[in-house]
C-alpha positions as CSV (number, residue, x, y, z in Angstrom):
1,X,103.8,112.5,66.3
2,X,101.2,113.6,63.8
3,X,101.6,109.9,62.1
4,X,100.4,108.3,65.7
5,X,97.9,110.7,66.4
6,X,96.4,110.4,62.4
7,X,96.4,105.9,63.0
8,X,94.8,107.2,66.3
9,X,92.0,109.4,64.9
10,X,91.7,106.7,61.8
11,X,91.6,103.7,63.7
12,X,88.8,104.8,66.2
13,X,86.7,106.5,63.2
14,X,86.7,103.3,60.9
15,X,86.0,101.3,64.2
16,X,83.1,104.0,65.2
17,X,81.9,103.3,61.5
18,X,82.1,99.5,61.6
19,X,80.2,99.2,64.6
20,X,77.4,101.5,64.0
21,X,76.7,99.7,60.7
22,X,76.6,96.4,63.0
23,X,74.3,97.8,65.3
24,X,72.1,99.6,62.4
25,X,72.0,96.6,60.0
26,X,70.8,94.8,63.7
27,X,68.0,97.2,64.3
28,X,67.0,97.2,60.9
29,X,67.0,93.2,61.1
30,X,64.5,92.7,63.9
31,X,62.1,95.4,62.2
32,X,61.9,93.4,59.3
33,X,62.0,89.6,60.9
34,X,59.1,91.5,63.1
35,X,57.1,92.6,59.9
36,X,57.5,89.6,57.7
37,X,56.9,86.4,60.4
38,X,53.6,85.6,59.0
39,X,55.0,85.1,55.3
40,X,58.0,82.8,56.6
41,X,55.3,80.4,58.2
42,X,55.7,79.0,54.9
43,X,55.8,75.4,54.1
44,X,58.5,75.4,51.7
45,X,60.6,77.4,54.0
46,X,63.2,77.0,56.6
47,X,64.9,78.9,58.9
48,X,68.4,78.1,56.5
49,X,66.6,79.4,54.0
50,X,65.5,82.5,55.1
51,X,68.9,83.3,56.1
52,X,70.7,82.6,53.3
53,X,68.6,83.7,50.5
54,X,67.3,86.6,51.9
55,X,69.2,87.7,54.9
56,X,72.2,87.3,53.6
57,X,71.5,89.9,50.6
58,X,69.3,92.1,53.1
59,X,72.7,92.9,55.0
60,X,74.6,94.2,52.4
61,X,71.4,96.2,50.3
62,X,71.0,98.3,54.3
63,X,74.9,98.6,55.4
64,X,75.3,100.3,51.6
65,X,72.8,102.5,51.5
66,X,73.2,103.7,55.5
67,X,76.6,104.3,54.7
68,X,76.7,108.1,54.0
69,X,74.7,108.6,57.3
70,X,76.4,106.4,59.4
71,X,79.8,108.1,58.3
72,X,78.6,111.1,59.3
73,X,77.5,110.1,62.2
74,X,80.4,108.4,63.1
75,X,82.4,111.4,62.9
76,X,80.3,113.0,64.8
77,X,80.5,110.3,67.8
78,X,84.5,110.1,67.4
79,X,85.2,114.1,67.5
80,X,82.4,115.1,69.6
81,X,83.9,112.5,72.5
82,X,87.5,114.0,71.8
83,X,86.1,117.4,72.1
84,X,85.2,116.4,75.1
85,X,87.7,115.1,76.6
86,X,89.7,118.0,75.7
87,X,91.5,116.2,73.0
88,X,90.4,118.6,70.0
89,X,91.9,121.8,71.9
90,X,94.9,120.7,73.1
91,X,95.6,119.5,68.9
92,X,94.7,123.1,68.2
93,X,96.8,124.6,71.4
94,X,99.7,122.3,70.1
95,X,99.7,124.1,66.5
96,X,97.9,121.3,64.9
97,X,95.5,123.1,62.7
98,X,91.6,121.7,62.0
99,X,92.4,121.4,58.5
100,X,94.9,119.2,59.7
101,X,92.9,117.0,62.0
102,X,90.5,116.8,59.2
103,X,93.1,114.6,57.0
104,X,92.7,111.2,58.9
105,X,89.2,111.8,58.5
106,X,89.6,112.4,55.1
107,X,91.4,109.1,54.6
108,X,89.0,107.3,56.0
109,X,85.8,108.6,54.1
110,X,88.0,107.9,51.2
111,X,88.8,104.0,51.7
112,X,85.1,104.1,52.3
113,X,83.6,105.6,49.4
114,X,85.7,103.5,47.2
115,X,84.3,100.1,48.5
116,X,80.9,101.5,49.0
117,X,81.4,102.8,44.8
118,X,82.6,99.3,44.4
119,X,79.9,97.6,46.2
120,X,77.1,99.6,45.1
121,X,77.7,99.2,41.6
122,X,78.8,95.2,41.7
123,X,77.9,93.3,44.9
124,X,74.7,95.0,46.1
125,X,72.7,94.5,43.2
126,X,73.6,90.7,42.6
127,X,72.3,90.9,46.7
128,X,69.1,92.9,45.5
129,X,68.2,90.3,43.3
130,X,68.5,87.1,45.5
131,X,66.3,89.1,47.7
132,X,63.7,90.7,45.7
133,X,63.6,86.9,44.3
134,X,62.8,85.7,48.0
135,X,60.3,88.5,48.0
136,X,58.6,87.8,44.6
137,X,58.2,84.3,45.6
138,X,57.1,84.3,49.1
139,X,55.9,88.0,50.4
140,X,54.5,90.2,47.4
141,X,51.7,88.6,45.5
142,X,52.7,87.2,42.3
143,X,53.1,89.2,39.5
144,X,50.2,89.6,36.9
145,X,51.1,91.2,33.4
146,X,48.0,93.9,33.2
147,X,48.2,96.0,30.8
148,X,46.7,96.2,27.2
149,X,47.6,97.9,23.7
150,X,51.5,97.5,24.7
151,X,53.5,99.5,22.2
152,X,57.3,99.3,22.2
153,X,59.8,101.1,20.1
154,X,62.7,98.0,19.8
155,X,64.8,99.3,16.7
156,X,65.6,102.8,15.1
157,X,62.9,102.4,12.7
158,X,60.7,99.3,13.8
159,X,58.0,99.3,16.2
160,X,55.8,96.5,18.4
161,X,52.1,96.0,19.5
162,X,50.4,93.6,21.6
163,X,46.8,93.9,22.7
164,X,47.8,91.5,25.6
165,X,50.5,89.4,26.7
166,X,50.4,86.5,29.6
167,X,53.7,86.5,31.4
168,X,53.5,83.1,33.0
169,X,52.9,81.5,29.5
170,X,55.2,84.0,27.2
171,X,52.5,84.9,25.0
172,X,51.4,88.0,23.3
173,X,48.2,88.3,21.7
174,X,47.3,90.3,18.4
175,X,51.1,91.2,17.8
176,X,51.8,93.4,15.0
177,X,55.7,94.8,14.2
178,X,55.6,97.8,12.2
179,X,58.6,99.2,9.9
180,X,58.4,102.9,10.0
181,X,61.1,105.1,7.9
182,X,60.5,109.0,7.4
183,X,57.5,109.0,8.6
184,X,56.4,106.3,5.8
185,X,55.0,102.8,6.3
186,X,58.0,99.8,4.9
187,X,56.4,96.7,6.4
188,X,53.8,95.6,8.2
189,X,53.7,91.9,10.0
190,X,50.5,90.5,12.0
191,X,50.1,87.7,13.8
192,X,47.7,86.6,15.9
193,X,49.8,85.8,18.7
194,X,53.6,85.0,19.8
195,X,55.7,82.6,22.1
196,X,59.1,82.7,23.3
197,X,60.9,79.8,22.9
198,X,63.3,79.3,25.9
199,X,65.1,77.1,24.4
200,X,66.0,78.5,20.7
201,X,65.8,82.7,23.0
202,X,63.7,83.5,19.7
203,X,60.0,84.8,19.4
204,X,57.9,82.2,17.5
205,X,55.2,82.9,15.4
206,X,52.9,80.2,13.6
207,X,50.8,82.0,11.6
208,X,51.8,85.2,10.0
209,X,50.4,87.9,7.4
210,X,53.3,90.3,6.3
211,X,52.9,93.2,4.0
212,X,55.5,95.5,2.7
213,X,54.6,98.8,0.9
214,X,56.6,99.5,-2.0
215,X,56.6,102.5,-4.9
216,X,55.1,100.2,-7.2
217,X,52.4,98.6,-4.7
218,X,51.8,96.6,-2.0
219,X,53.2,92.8,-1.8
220,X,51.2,90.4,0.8
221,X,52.4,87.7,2.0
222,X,51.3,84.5,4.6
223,X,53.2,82.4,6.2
224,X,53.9,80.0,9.0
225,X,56.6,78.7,11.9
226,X,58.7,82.1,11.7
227,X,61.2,82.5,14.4
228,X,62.6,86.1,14.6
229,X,64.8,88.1,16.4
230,X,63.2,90.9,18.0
231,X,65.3,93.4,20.6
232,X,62.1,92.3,23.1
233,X,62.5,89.4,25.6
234,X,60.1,88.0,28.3
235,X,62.1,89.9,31.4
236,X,60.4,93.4,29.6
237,X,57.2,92.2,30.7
238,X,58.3,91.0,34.4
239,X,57.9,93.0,37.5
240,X,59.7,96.1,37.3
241,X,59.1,96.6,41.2
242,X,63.2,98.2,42.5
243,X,64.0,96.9,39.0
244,X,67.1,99.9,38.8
245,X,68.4,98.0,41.8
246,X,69.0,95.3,40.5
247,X,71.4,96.2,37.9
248,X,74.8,96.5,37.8
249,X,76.6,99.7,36.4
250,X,77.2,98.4,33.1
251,X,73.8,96.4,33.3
252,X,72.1,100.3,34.1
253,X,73.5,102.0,31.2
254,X,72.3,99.5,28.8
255,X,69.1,99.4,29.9
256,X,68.8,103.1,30.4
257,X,69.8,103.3,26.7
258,X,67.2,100.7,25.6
259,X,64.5,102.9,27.3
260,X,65.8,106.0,25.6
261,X,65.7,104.0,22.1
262,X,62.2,103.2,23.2
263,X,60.7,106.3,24.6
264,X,60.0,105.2,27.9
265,X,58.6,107.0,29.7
266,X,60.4,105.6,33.5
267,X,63.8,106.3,32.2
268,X,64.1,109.4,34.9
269,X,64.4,106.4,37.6
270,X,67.4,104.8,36.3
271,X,68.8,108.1,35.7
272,X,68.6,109.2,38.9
273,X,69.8,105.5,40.2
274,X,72.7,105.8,38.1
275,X,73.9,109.5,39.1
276,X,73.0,108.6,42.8
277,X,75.2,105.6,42.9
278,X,78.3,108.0,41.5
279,X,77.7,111.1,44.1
280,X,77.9,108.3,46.9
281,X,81.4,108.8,47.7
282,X,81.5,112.0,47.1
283,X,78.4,112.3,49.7
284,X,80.8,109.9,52.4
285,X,83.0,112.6,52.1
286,X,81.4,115.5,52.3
287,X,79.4,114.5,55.2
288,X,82.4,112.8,57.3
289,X,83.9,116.2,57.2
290,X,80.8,118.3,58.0
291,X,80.8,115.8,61.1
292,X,83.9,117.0,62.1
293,X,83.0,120.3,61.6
294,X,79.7,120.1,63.4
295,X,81.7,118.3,66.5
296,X,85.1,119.9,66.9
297,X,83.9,122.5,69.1
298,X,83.5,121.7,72.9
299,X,80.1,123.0,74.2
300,X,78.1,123.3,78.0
301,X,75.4,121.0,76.5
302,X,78.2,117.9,75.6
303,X,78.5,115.2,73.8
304,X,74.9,114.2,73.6
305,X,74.0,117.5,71.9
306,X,76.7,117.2,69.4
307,X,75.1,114.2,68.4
308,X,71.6,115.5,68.5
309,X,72.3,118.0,66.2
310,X,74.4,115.6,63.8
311,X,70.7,113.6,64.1
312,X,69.0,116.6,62.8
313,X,71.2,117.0,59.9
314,X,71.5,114.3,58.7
315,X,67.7,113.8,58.7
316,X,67.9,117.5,56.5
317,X,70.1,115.5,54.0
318,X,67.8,112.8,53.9
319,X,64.9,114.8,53.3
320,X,66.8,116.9,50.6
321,X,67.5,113.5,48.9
322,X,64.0,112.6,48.6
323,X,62.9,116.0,47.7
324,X,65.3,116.4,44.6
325,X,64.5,112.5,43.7
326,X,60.7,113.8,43.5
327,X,61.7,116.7,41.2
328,X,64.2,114.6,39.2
329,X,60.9,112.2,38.6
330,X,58.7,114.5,37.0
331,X,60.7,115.8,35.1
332,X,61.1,119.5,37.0
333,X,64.9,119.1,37.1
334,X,67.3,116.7,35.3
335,X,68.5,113.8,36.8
336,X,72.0,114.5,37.0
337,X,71.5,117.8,39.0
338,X,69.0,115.8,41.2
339,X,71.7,113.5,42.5
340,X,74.3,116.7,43.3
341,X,71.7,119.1,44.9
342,X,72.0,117.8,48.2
343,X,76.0,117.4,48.2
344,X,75.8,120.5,46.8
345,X,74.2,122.5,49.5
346,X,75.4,120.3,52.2
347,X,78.7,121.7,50.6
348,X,78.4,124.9,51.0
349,X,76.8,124.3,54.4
350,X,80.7,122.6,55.3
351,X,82.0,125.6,53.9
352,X,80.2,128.1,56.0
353,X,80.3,125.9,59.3
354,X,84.0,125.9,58.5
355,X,84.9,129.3,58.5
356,X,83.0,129.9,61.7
357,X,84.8,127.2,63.7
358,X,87.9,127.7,65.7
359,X,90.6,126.7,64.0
C-alpha cells in the first residue's frame, strides 16, 4: 500500500514540478520577447535565429535557476490540494506518520537536485554563453576596453603593466613585465607595445629593452620579434559582464585560482558562484520539505492560503539570498557561509514548523 501511495505522491509532485517550470519559463519568455523586440528588428536576424541561439539557451539558464522555488512551490500545490481533500489526515488517521509522507517527497527533491547539480555545473553554462554571445552581439553595446595603468600579477614572482590595451586589435601599449623575488628587482622588460598572435596563441613583441639586475651590475639588452609565453590571453581583457556564468565547475576553479594568484580584487563573485551552485540541491531539498511542512495542515482559509503563504516564503528565501550575496561581496562575510545562510535558517525554520505540525 505505502509503495502505491509513495508512486502516487511522486508521480503528481514531479508532474506539479514539470509543469510549473513550463508555465514559468513561458511567463518569463514573453517578458523578455516583450523587452527586447526593438533589438531583433535587426537585419542580420531572423526569427530561426533568435530561437536557436538565444532561446534555446534562455530556457535552460531560467528553468535552473527557478528550480529551488518552483520545488517548493510545487510541494506546496501538491500537499496543500491533498490536505484538502482530506487526503493528508486520513494518511495520518491510517498510522502513516508525516515523516513518512515526507519520503516520496524526499525522493523527488533528490532526483532533482542531482540533475539541477548536473546541469548547473555542465549544461547551463555552455547555454549562458550562446546567449550572452547573442546579447554581446546584438542587445548590449559593444564592448570597449577602458581602463588605463592595467597591472596584473600572471606568475608567482612576475608581474604586468599596460598603460592601455585595444581589445578589438589585441594590443597593449607601453607593456612592461617585471621579475620581482623577495622583494628585489630580477628583470625588467619594456616594450612599447604587444600583439597577440592568433595564430602562433603567443604575445608578440617587436621591439624590446630587457634589463636584468644582478650582484655584480646591471646587464641591458635590446632586441626585436620576441614571442613569449605569458599566463595573460586576450579573453582577460573581454567583457566580464555574468562572466562566473559562464564557466563550468572545473572552468570556475581555475579561474578562481588565477584571480587569487593575481590579487583580484572580484574573486568574492566566483566564490560565491561556485558555493551557490553546490548548496543548490541541498536548497531543493530543504525547501520541498518545508513545503510539505507549510501545507500538510488543513485550514478554513484553503488551498489558496497555503499557497499564499508558500509565496511569501519563498520571496523571504529569495531576499535572504540576495542579502548574504551582498555581504559575501564586500567582503563582511566569507563566501562559503554566504551560500549556506539561507539553507541554514530556512533549516531551522523546517525544524521548528515541524515540531509544531500534527504529526
Amino acid at each position: 500500500m505505502m509503495k502505491i501511495l509513495d508512486w502516487y505522491i511522486l508521480k503528481r509532485f514531479l508532474i506539479t514540478y514539470v509543469f510549473t517550470v513550463l508555465m514559468l519559463v513561458a511567463v518569463m519568455l514573453v517578458i523578455d520577447v516583450t523587452e527586447k523586440i526593438d533589438e531583433f528588428n535587426h537585419p542580420d536576424l531572423t526569427v530561426w535565429r533568435i530561437i536557436s541561439e538565444y532561446y534555446i539557451n534562455f530556457i535552460p539558464h531560467y528553468a535552473i535557476i527557478l528550480s529551488p522555488l518552483i520545488v517548493f512551490i510545487s510541494s506546496v500545490f501538491v500537499t496543500a490540494k491533498m490536505a484538502t481533500h482530506t487526503e493528508i489526515v486520513a494518511m495520518l488517521s491510517a498510522g502513516i506518520s508525516l515523516r513518512r509522507i515526507l519520503l516520496p517527497y524526499f525522493i523527488g527533491a533528490v532526483m532533482i537536485g542531482i540533475l539541477i547539480f548536473f546541469l548547473i555545473n555542465y549544461i547551463n553554462p555552455i547555454a549562458n554563453r550562446g546567449r550572452n554571445n547573442f546579447e554581446d552581439t546584438f542587445v548590449r553595446d559593444k564592448f570597449y576596453f577602458s581602463e588605463r595603468n592595467v597591472h596584473l600579477k600572471v606568475a608567482p614572482t612576475t608581474y604586468v603593466y599596460m598603460e592601455s590595451y585595444d581589445n578589438f586589435s589585441n594590443v597593449g601599449y607601453k607593456f612592461t613585465m617585471e621579475s620581482i623575488k623577495n622583494r628585489k628587482l630580477l628583470a625588467k622588460l619594456e616594450a612599447p607595445r604587444i600583439k597577440w598572435d592568433e595564430e602562433k596563441k603567443k604575445w608578440l613583441i617587436d621591439i624590446y629593452t630587457l634589463r636584468k639586475f644582478k650582484p655584480e651590475g646591471e646587464e641591458i639588452s635590446n632586441g626585436i620579434a620576441m614571442d613569449t609565453l605569458i599566463k595573460m590571453s586576450p579573453k582577460d581583457f573581454e567583457s566580464q559582464h555574468k562572466l562566473q556564468e559562464k564557466l563550468t565547475l572545473p572552468e570556475l576553479n581555475a579561474h578562481i585560482a588565477l584571480l587569487e594568484l593575481r590579487g583580484a580584487d572580484d574573486v568574492e563573485v566566483y566564490l560565491v558562484e561556485k558555493y551557490e551552485r553546490i548548496t543548490y540541491p541541498f536548497a531543493i531539498l530543504i525547501l520541498a520539505i518545508i513545503g510539505v511542512i507549510v501545507s500538510a495542515r488543513k485550514t478554513r482559509e484553503g488551498q489558496g492560503f497555503q499557497i499564499a503563504f508558500g509565496f511569501v516564503l519563498a520571496f523571504v528565501y529569495i531576499l535572504l539570498i540576495v542579502i548574504s550575496r551582498s555581504f559575501a561581496y564586500q567582503g563582511g562575510i566569507p563566501p562559503q557561509l554566504s551560500a549556506w545562510v539561507p539553507n541554514i535558517i530556512f533549516c531551522l525554520i523546517g525544524l521548528y514548523m515541524f515540531r509544531r505540525v500534527p504529526k
